[in-house]
C-alpha positions in Angstrom: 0.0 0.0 0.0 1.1 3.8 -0.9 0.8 6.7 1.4 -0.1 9.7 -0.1 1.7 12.6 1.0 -0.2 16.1 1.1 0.8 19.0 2.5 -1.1 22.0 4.3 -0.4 24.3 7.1 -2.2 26.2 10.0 -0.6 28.6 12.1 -1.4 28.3 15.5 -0.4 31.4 17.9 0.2 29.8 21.5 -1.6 33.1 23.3 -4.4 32.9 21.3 -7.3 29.9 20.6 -8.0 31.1 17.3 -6.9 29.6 14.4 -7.3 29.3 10.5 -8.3 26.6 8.4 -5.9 24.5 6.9 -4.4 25.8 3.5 -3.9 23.9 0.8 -0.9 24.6 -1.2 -1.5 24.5 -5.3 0.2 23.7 -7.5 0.3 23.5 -11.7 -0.6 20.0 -11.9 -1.2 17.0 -9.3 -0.4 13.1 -10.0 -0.7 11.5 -6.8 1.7 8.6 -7.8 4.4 11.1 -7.5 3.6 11.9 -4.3 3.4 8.8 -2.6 5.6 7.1 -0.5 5.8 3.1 0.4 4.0 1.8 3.1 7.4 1.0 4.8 8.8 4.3 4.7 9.8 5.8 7.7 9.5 9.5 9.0 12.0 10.5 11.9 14.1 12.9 13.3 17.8 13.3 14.4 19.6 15.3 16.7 23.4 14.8 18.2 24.8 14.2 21.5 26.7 17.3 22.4 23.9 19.2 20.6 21.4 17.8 23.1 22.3 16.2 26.0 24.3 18.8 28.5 25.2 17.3 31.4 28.9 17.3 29.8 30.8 16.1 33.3 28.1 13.9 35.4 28.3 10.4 36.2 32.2 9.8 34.9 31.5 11.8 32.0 35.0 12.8 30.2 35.5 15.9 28.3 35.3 16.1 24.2 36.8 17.8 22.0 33.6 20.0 22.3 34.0 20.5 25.5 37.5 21.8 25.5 36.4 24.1 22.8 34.0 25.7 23.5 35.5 26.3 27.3 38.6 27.5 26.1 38.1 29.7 23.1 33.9 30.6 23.7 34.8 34.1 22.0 35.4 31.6 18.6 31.3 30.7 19.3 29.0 33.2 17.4 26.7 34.0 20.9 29.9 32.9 23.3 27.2 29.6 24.3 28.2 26.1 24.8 26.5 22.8 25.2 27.2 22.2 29.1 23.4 22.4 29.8 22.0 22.8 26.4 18.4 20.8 26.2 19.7 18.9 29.0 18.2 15.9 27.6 20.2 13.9 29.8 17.6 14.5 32.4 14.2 15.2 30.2 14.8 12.7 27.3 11.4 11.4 28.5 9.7 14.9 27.0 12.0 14.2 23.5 10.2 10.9 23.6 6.8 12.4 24.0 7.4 14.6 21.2 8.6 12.1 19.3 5.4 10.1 20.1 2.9 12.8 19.4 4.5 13.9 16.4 4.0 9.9 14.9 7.6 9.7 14.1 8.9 6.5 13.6 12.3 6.5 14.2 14.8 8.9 16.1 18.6 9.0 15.2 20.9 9.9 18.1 24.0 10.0 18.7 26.6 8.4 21.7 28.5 10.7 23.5 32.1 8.2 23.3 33.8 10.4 25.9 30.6 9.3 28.0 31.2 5.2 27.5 35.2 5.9 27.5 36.2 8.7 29.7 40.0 9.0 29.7 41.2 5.8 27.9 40.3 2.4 27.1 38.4 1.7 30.8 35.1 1.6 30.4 32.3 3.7 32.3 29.3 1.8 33.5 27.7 4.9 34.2 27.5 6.1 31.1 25.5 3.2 30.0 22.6 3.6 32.1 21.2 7.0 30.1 20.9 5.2 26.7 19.8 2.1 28.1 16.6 4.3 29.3 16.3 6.5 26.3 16.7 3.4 24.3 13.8 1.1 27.0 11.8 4.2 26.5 11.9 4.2 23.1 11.1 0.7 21.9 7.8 0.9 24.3 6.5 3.7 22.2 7.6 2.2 19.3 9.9 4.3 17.9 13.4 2.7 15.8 16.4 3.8 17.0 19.0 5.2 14.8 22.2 5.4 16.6 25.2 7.2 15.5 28.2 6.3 17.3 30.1 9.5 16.5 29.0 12.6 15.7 32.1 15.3 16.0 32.6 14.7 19.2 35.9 12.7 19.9 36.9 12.1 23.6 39.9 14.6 24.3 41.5 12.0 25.5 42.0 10.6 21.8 42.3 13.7 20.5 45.1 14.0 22.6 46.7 10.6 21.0 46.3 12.6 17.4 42.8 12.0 16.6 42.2 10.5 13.5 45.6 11.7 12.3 46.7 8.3 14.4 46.7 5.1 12.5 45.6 4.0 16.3 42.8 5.7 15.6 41.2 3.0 14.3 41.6 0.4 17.5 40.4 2.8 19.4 36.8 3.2 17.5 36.8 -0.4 17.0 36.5 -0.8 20.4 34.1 1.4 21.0 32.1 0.0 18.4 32.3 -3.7 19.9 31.4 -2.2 23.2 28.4 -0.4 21.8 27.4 -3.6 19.8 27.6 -5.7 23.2 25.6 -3.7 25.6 23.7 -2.1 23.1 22.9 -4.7 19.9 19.6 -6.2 21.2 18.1 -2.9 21.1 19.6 -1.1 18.2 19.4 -2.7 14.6 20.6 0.5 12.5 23.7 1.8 13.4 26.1 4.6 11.7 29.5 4.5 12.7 30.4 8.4 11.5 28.2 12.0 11.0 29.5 13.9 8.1 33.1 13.0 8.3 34.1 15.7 5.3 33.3 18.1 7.6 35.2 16.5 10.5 38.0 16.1 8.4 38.3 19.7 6.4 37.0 21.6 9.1 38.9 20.1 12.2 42.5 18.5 10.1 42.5 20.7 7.3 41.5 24.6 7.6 41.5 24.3 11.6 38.4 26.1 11.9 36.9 23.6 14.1 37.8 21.5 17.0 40.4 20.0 17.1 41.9 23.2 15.8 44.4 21.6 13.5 45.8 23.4 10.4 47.0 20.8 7.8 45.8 22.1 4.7 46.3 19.4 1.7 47.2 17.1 3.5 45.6 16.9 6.6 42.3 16.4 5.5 42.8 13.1 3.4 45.2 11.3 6.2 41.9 12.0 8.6 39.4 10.6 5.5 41.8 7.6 5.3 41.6 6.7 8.8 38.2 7.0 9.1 37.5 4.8 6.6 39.2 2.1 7.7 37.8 2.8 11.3 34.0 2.7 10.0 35.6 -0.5 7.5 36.7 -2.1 11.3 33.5 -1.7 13.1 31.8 -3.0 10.0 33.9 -6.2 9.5 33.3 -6.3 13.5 29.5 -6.1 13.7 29.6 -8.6 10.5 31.3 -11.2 12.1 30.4 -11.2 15.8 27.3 -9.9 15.8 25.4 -9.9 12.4 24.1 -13.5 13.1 22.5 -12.9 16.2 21.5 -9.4 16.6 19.9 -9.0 12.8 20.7 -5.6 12.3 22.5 -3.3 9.8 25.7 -0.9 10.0 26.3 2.3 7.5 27.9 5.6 7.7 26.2 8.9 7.2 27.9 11.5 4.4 26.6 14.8 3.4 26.4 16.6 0.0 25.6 19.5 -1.9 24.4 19.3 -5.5 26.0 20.3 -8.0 24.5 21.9 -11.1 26.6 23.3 -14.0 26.7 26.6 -14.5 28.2 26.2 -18.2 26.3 23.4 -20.0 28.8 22.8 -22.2 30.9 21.5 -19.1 27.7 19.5 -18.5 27.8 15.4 -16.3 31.6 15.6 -16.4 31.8 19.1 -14.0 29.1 17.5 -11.7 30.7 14.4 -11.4 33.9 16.2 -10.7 32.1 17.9 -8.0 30.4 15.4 -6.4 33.4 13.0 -6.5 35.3 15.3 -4.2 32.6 15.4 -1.7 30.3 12.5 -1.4 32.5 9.8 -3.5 35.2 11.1 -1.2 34.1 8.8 1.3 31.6 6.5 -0.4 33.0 5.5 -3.5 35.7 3.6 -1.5 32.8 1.6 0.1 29.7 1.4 -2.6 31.4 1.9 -5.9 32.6 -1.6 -7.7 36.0 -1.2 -7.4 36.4 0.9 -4.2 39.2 3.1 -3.9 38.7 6.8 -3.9 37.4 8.3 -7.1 39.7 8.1 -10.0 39.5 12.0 -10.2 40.8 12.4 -7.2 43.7 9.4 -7.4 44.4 11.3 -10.7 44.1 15.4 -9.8 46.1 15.3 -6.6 48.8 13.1 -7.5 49.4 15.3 -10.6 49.5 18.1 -8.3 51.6 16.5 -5.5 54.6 15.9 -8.3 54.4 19.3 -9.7 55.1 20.1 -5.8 58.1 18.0 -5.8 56.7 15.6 -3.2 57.8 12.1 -3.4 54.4 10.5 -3.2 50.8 11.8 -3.5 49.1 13.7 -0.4 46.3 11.6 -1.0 47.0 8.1 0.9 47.3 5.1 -1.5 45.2 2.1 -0.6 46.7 -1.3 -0.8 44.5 -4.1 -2.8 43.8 -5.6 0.8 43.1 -2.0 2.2 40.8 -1.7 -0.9 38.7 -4.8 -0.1 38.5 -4.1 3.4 36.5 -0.6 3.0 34.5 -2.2 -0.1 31.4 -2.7 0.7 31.4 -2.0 4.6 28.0 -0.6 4.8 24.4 -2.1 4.2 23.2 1.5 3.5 24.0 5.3 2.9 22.9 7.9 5.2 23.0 10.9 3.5 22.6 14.8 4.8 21.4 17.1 2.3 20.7 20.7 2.9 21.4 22.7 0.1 23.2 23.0 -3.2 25.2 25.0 -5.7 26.3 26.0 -9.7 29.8 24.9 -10.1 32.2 25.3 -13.3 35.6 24.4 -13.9 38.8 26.2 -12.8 40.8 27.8 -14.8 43.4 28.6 -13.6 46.6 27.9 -13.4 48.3 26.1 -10.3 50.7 27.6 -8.1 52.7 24.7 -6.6 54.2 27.1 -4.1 51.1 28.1 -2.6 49.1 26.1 0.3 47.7 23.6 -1.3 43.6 22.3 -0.2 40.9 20.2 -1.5 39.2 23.2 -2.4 42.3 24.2 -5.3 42.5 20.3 -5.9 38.9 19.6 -6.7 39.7 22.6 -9.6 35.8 23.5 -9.5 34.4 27.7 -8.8 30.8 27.1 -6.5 28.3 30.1 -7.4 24.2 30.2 -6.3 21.1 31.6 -7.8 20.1 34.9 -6.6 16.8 34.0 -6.8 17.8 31.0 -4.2 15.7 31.7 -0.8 18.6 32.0 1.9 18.3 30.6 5.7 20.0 32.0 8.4 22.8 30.0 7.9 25.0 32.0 5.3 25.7 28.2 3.8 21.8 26.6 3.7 19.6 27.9 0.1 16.7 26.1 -0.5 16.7 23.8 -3.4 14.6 21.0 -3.2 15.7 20.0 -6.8 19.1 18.9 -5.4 18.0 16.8 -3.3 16.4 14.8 -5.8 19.3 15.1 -8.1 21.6 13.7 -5.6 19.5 10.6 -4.8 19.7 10.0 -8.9 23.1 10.4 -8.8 23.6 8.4 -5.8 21.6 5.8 -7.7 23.0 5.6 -10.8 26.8 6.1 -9.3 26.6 3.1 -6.7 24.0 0.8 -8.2 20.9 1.8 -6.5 22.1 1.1 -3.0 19.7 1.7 0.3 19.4 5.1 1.4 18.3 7.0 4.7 18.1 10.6 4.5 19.1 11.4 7.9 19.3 15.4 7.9 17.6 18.0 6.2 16.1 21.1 7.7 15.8 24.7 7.7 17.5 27.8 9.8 16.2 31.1 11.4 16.4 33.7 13.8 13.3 32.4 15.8 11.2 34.4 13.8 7.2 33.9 15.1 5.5 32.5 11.5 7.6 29.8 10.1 6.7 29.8 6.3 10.2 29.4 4.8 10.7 26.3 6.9 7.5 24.8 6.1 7.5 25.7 2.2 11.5 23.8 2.8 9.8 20.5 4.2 6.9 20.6 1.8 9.2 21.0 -1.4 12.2 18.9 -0.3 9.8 16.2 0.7 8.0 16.2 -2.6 11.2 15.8 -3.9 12.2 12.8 -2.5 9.0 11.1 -3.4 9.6 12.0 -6.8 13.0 10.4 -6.6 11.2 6.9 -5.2 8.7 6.9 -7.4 9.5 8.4 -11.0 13.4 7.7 -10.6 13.0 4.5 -8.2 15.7 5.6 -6.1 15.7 3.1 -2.7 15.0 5.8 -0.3 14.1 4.0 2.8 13.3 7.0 5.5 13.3 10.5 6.2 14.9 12.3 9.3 14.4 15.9 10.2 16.6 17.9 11.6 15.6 18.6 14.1 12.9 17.4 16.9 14.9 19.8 19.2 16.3 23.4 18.8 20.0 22.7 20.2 23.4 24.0 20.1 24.2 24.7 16.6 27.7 23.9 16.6 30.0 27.3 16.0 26.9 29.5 15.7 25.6 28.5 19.0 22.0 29.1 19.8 22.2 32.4 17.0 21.0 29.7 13.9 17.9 27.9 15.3 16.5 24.6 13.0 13.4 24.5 15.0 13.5 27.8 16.8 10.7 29.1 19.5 8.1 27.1 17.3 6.1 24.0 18.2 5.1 22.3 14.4 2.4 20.8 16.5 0.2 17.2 15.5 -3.4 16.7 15.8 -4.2 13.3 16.4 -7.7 12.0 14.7 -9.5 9.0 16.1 -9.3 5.9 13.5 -6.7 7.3 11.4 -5.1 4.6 9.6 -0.9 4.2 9.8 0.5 7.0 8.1 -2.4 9.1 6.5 -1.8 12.2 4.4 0.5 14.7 5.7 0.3 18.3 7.1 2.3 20.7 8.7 1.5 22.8 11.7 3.2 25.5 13.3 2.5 26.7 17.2 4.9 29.2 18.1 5.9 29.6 21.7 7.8 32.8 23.4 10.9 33.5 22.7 12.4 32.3 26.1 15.8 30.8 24.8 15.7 28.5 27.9 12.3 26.9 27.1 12.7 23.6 24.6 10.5 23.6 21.1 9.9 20.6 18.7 9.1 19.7 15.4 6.1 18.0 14.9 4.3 16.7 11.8 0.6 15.7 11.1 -1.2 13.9 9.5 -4.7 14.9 7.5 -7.8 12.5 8.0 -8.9 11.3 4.4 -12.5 13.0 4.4 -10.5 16.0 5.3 -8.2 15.6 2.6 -10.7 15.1 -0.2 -12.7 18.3 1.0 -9.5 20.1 0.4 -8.7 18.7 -2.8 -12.5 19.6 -4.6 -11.8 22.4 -7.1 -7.9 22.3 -6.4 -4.9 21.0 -7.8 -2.4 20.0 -5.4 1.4 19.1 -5.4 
């Protein structure tokens, strides 16, 4: 059975108990095949430990990398906030769960906090067990799948310390995290994602030094800390695989994010987008879903090129060894994948300077642009384009041979503003999208997870950049209604007290409702 998606919205003041009709959006022309999604789709959302939980030194917590960052240089934090207390869902992850529950959600991806489980070294913390044992009891009675990330930014110090994932040890250390997440945790989690966005981990933290851990290794950095991450998700793979598949039934991927890429100059047309997309997504997966595995050709190619014209006596980017090859290949029974927004991209020109610093940036030889006409969030990095998100699940598709996908982030940012159009016309049009994908392009799309069911600490920007903000999306329940009727979007806005905790929240339009709305309209 198909669920037909539609899509209306009511804004709801909190202070006042009027309210309007639902409105349904119109479009050009409606084929509700397009806009239906399989029976065994699933609608969640995802938030991250350090984003969420607070509570960053109780009960044998150790510090992260976050931790140490934002206590140490708060004036590199756009409102000087951290995440000590944050949501504090350490001690209210019952009220996530109720959310989670009203809203109908289905599954809610999480992260572990590592430095939580493994404080200062390879001793483990019993303590830090007991919260995700709860969250995750709690969970499973209200039926609701967990998705549990193991790592999401936020490395203990304590291996940072050792070199972080500039250290070939590295990779013992997550494995063994992994196992021990797999033993205490395994009969209650059957999707797990070893890594969140490592690109950004690895430019952002090993590369420009713009994030924690602060360290500048432009050209080079970058692809040592790729390397070992992918044969530390490869590891706890191969782990899960072979202890633990058998028994506990469940399934391991990694989670990558990705613009898309459009070309500004059609004449550069599939060969400028796959040039672009191989030095961000196939970065990471096209060692573990292409065919052959290895990095992208392009990038084998590009950097060693530039690496001799720098005189170096080897490539910056790490070879991999047949065996290191077959190890990453295939280590993952699905893609994650974080879209938020996209951009034009051409080839560069110009000539290379061997002398200068080199980066993936100057290696990927590609000049990013946007659309003017592009609706901007808050964030100076998120435009809304719904078509490439759609676009990227093709590619996806056609690059890696169709292979199971989760969307595990996509959302909007403001300022907290009090109606919350531009974030509702974001779900509406990015969701349509994906439905397209599954249905016109039969792109194995398995889920959907928003970010986020929590306003939380937005990384560098704080609590400036808010993805849900002061405002509820709130449900309405109907009596009767079926599993996963047709859906709407409401909005209750609360007051703009920074201390007091909002959700997203879906609904879900009754039938009768639905086919009132649609007499005299066309609807996409």
């Amino acid at each position: 059975m198909n669920i037909l998606i539609i899509f209306s919205f009511l804004f709801i003041p909190r202070i006042s108990a009027v309210s309007r009709s639902p409105i349904l959006i119109e479009k050009e022309s409606f084929d509700s095949s397009f806009y239906a999604f399989p029976k065994n789709f699933s609608f969640g959302a995802s938030t991250a430990a350090y984003q969420i939980e607070g509570a960053w030194n109780e009960d044998g917590k150790g510090q992260s990398i976050w931790d140490t960052f934002t206590h140490n240089h708060p004036d590199m934090i756009a409102d000087g906030t951290n995440g000590d207390i944050g949501d504090d869902s350490y001690h209210h992850y019952l009220d996530d769960i109720k959310a989670l529950k009203e809203v109908g959600f289905e599954h809610y991806r999480f992260s572990v906090s590592w430095a939580r489980i493994f404080p200062n070294g390879t001793i483990v913390n019993k303590k830090g067990f007991d919260y995700y044992h709860k969250l995750l009891d709690q969970l499973i009675v209200n039926n609701i799948e967990p998705v549990v990330t193991m790592l999401h930014y936020d490395i203990p110090q304590w291996v940072q310390d050792y070199g972080g994932f500039l250290n070939p040890y590295f990779v013992k250390y997550f494995k063994l995290y992994a196992q021990t997440l797999y033993t205490e945790f395994g009969s209650k989690v059957k999707i797990w994602i070893t890594f969140n966005e490592p690109y950004e981990s690895c430019v952002e933290g090993y590369s420009a030094g713009t994030s924690p851990p602060l360290i500048n290794l432009r050209g080079t950095g970058e692809y040592i800390c790729a390397h070992n991450v992918l044969l530390a998700h490869a590891a706890a793979y191969d782990t899960y695989k072979k202890l633990f598949k058998n028994d506990q039934r469940g399934m391991v991927g990694i989670t990558l994010d990705s613009r898309f890429y459009f070309p500004k100059n059609p004449l550069e047309g599939s060969d400028i987008v796959n040039r672009a997309m191989n030095f961000e997504l196939g970065w990471f997966a096209h060692p573990i879903f292409s065919k052959n595995g290895d990095y992208p050709q392009v990038m084998i190619d590009e950097i060693n090129e530039r690496s001799n014209q720098e005189g170096r006596p080897f490539s910056r980017l790490p070879e991999m060894s047949n065996q290191v090859k077959e190890f990453i290949r295939g280590s993952a029974d699905f893609l994650g994948f974080n879209y938020y927004s996209s951009r034009y991209v051409e080839f560069d020109n110009s000539e290379y300077d061997p002398t200068s610093q080199p980066t993936i940036y100057q290696d990927s030889r590609i000049k990013t642009s946007i659309d003017e006409n592009w609706k901007r969030a808050k964030s100076e990095w998120l435009y809304s384009v719904p078509q490439g998100l759609h676009d990227a699940l093709v590619w996806i598709k056609n690059e890696y041979n169709n292979i199971p996908v989760i969307i595990t982030e996509n959302g909007w940012s403001d300022s907290g503003e009090l109606e919350d159009d531009d974030r509702i016309n974001y779900y509406k049009e990015h969701l349509i999208s994906v439905a397209k994908a599954i249905n016109i392009e039969k792109c194995n799309v398995l889920g959907y997870t928003a970010w986020s069911i929590i306003d939380n600490f937005e990384w560098r920007k704080g609590f400036s950049e808010r993805f849900v903000q002061d405002a509820f999306l709130q449900l309405n329940q109907y009596n009767g209604l079926d599993h996963k009727n047709d859906i709407a979007i409401i909005e209750m806005p609360s007051s703009f007290n920074t201390t007091e905790k909002s959700y997203l929240k879906f609904a879900r339009l009754p039938t009768t409702e639905l086919n009132d709305a649609l007499v005299g309209s066309t609807v996409g």
